[in-house]
C-alpha positions as CSV (number, residue, x, y, z in Angstrom):
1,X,56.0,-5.2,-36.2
2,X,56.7,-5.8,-32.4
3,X,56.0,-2.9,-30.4
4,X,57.3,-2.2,-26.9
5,X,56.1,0.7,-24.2
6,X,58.5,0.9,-20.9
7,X,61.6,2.8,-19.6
8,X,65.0,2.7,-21.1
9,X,67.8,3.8,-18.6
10,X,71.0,3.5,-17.4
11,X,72.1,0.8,-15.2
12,X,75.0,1.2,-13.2
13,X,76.0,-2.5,-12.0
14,X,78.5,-2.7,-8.8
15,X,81.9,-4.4,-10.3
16,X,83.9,-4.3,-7.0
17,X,85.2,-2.3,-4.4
18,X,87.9,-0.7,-2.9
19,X,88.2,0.5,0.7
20,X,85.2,2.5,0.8
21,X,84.7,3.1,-2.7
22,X,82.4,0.9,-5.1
23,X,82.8,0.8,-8.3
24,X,80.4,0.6,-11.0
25,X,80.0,-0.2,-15.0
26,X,77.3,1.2,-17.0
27,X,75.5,-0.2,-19.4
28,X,71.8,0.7,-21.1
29,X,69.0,-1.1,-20.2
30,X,65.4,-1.3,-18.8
31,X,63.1,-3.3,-19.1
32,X,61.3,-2.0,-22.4
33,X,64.7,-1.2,-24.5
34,X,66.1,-4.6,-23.1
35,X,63.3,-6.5,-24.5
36,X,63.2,-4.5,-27.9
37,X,67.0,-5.1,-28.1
38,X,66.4,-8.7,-27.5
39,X,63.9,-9.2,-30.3
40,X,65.6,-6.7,-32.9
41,X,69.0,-8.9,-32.6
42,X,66.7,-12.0,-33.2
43,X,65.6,-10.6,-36.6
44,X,62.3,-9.2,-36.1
45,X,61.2,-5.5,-37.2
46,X,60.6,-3.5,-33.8
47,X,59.5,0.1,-32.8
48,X,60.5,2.0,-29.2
49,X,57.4,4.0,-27.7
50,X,59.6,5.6,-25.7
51,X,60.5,8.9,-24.5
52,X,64.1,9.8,-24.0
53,X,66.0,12.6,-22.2
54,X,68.7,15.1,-24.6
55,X,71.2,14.7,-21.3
56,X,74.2,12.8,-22.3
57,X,72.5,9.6,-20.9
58,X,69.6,9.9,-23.4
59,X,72.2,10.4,-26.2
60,X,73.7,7.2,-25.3
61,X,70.4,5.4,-25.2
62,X,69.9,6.7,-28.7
63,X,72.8,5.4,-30.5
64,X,72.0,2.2,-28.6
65,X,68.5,2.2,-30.4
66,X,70.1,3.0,-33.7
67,X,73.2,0.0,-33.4
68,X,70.5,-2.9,-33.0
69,X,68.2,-0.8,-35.6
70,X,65.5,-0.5,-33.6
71,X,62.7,1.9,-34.9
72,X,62.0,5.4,-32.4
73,X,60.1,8.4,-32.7
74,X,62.2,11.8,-33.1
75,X,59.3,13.6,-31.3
76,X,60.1,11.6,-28.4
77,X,63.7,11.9,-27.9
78,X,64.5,15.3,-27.1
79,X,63.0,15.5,-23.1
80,X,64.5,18.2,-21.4
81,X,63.4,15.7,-18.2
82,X,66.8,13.5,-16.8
83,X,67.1,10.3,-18.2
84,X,66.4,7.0,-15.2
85,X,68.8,5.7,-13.8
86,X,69.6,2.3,-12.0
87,X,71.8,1.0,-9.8
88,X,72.2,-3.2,-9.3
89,X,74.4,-4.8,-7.1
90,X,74.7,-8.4,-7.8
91,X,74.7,-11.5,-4.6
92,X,77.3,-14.7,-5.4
93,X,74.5,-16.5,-7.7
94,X,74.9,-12.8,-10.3
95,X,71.3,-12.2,-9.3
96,X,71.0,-8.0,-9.0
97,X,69.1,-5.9,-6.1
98,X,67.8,-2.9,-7.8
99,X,67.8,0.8,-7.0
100,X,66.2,3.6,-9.6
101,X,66.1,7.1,-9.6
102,X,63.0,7.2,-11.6
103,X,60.9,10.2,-10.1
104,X,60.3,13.0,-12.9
105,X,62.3,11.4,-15.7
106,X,61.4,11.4,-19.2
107,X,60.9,7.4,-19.2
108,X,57.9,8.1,-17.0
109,X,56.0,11.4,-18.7
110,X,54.8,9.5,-21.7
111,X,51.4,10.9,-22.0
112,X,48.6,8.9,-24.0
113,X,47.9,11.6,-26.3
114,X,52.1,11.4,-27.4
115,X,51.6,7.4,-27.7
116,X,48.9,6.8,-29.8
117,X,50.2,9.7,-32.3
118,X,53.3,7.7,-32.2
119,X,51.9,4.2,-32.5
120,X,49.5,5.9,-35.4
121,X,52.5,5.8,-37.4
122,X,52.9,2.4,-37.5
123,X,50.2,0.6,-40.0
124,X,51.5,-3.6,-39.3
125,X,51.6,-2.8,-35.2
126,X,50.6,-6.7,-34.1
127,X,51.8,-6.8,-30.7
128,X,52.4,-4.0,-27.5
129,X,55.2,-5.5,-24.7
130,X,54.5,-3.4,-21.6
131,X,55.5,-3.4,-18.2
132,X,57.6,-3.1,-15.1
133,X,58.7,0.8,-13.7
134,X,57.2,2.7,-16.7
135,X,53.9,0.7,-15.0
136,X,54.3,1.8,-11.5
137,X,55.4,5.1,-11.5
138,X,53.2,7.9,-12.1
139,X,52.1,10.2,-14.3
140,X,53.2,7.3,-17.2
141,X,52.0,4.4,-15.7
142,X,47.9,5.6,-16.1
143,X,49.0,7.3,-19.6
144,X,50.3,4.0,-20.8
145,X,47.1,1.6,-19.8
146,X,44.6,4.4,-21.0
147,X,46.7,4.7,-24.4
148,X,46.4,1.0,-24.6
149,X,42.2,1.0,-24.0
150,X,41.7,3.4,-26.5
151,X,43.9,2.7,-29.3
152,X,41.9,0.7,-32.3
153,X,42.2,-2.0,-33.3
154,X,44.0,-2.8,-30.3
155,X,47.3,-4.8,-31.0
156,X,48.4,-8.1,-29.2
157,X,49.1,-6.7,-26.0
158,X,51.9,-8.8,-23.8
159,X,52.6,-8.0,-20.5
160,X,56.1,-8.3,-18.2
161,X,55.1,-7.1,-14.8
162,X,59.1,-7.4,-13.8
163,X,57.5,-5.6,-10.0
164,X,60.5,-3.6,-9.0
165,X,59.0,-2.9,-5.1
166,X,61.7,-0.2,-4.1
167,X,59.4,2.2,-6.7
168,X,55.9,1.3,-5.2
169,X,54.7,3.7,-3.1
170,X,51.2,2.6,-2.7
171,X,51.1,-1.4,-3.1
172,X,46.9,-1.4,-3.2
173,X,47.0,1.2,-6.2
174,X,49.9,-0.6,-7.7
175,X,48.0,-3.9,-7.3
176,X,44.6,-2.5,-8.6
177,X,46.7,-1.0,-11.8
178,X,48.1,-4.9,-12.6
179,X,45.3,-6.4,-12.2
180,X,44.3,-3.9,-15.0
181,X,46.9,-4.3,-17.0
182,X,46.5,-7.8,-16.8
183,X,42.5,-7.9,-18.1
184,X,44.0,-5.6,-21.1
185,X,46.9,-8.3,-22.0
186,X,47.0,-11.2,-24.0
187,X,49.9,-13.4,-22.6
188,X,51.4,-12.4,-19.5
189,X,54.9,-13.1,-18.6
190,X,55.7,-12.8,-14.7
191,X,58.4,-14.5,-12.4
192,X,57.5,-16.3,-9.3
193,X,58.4,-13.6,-7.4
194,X,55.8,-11.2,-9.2
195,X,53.1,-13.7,-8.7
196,X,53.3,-13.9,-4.8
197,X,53.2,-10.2,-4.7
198,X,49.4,-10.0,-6.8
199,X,48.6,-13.5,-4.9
200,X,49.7,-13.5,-1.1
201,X,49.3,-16.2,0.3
202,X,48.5,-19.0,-2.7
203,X,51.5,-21.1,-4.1
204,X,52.6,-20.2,-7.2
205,X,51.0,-22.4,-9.8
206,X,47.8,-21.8,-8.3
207,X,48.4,-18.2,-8.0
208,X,49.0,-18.7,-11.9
209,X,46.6,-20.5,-13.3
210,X,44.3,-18.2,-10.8
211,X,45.6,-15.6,-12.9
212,X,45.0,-17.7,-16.1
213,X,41.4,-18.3,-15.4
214,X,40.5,-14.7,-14.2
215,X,41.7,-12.7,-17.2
216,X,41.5,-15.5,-19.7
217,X,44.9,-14.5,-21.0
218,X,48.0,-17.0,-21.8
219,X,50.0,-17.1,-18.3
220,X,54.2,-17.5,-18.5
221,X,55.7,-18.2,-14.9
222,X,59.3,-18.0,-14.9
223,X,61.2,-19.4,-12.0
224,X,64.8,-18.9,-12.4
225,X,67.0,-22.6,-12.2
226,X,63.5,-23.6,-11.7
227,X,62.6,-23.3,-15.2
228,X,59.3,-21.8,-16.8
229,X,56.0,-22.8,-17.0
230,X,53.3,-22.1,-19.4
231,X,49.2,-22.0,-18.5
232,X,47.6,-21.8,-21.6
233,X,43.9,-20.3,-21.2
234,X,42.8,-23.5,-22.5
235,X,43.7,-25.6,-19.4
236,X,46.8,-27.0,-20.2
237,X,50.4,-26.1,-19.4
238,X,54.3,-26.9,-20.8
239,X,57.0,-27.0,-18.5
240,X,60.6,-25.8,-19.7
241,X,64.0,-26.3,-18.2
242,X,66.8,-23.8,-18.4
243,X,69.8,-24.5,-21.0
244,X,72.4,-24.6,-18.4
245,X,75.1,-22.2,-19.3
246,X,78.3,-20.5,-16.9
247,X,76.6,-17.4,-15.5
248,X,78.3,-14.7,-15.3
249,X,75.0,-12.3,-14.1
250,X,71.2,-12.4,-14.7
251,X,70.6,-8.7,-15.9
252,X,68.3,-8.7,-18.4
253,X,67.5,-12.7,-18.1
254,X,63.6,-12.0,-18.2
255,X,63.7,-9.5,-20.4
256,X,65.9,-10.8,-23.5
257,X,63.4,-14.0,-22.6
258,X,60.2,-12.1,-23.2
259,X,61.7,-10.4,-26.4
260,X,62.7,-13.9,-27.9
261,X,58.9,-15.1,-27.2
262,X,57.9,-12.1,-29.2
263,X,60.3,-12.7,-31.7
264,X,59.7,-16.2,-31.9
265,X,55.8,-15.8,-32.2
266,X,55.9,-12.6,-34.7
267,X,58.3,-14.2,-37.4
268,X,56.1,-17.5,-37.7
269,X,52.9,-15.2,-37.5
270,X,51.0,-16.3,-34.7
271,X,49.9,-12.7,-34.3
272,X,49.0,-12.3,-38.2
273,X,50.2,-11.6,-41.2
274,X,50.5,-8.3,-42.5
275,X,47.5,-6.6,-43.9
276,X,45.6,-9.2,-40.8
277,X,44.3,-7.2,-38.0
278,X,46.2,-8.6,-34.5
279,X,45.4,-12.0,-33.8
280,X,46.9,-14.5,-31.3
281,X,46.8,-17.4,-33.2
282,X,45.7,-20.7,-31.6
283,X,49.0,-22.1,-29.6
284,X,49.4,-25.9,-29.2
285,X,51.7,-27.4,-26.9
286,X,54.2,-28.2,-29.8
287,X,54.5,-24.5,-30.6
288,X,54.5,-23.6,-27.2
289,X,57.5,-26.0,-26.3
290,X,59.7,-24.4,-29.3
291,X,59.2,-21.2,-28.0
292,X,59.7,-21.3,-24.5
293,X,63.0,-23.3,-25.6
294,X,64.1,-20.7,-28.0
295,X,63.6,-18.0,-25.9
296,X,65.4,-20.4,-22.8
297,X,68.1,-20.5,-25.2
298,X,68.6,-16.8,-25.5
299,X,67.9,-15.7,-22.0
300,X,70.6,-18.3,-20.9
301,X,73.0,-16.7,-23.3
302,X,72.9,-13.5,-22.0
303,X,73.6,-14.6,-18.7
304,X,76.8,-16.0,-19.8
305,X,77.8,-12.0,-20.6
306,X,78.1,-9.0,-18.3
307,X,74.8,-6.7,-18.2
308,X,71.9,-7.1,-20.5
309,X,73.3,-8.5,-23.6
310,X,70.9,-10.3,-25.7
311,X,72.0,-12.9,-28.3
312,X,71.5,-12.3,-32.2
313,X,69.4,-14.9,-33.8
314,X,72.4,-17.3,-35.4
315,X,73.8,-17.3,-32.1
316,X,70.4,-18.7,-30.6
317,X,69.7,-21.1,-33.4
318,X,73.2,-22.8,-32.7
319,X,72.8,-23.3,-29.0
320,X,69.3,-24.9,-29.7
321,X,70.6,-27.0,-32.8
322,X,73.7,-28.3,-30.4
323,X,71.4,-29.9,-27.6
């Protein structure tokens, strides 16, 4: 089972405006329920460690989980906190500036003590996705990582940094709390925009095979049109273009990426069968290149839609079987 830790919200992206009105669509997202939507419609068995708000926002997130039948926990779905909301506006390109409303909300009062009860329910747990807000906002963001360092035996843990700096308030804490994150993680999966912000200064394949060497962890770098590169801990990397598709906006792009990675890796075992405890298989560059491309192919498909809306698996297969 593919578990993932991290906010799920409301995003409220700007569709146009009128005299001095804008107008907005909503849709539910974050970066935790996107990427658990992203590997659920892909066919592999996932579980929400998440807490949710009982305001009408929360409901909706809810029935969201239960349409793409992801697994939650009832004990964490009834916050009498507000649910976190977003706000993007999207440039020419679709690419969205973000603002949150994250202070105080349920995503963000996990406590470790209500995650490893919920993650004790779970007996085939091979792989933890954490990352972005639910990482830099407190009181969650220690709960989380100390959850994560205690739990035995510790799954796979894979980690999407997705820095959002409009909810840092202290960049040297933030920054000392990745660097943690990253020495607890197994394969990291950061833009190149994430990378500059840990490494000042370097460019960014030497800020990520930096990162590589330091944690001794598998290192994804994701760089838009760009493509994707991957640093494997054993000195090596695999490039990986985009599958060019019309874009319509990149909500969600990184996210429904990193959930078809998991996807990809969990249903041909490279993090152990059942009954296995977690283990990340050895990764060659020919497994490697089919997932970066699979999980190419469904980023670039939900970038052809409005929002965050992650292919299903058939839909995937059929883009990578035409090219």
């Amino acid at each position: 089972m593919i578990g993932v830790i991290g906010e799920a919200l409301i995003d409220f992206i700007g569709i146009s405006r009128e005299e001095r009105s804008y107008n907005f669509a909503s849709f539910v997202g974050g970066c935790g329920l996107n990427a658990a939507t992203a590997a659920a419609r892909l066919g592999s068995s996932v579980s929400f460690f998440g807490k949710l708000s009982n305001d009408m926002f929360g409901v909706r997130i809810l029935d969201h989980l239960v349409d793409n039948k992801i697994l939650f926990d009832p004990e964490l779905c009834n916050s009498f906190l507000p649910s976190m909301i977003g706000f993007a506006q999207l440039d020419d390109q679709g690419k969205a500036q973000y603002a949150f409303y994250s202070k105080n909300t349920a995503s963000v009062c996990l406590t470790s003590e209500e995650l490893c009860n919920s993650m004790s329910n779970h007996s085939n747990l091979k792989v933890l996705h954490i990352g972005s807000v639910s990482l830099a906002i407190k009181p969650g963001c220690d709960e989380i990582l100390d959850a994560i360092d205690f739990y035995t035996p510790r799954p796979i843990v894979f980690l999407d940094p997705n820095v959002r700096p409009t909810v840092i308030e202290d960049f040297e804490a933030y920054r000392a709390r990745l660097f943690k994150a990253c020495k607890l993680a197994d394969i990291i999966k950061l833009s190149d925009e994430d990378l500059l912000l840990l490494y000042p200064g370097l460019a960014v394949e030497e800020a990520a095979k930096t990162l590589c060497s330091e944690v001794s962890a598998h290192v994804i770098l994701t760089r838009g049109k760009q493509g994707s590169t991957w640093f494997s801990p054993k000195k090596f990397s695999v490039n990986s273009p985009i599958i060019d598709l019309p874009v319509v906006d990149t909500v969600g792009a990184g996210d429904t990426f990193s959930g078809a990675i998991l996807s990809f890796l969990h249903e041909n075992n490279y993090f152990g069968q059942d009954g296995e405890d977690p283990v990340l298989h050895d990764l060659d560059r020919e497994i490697i290149e089919k997932a970066m491309r699979y999980a190419n192919a469904a980023a670039s498909i939900n970038c052809s839609r409005k929002g965050c809306n992650p292919p299903t698996q058939e839909e995937v297969e059929a883009l990578v079987g035409s090219i």
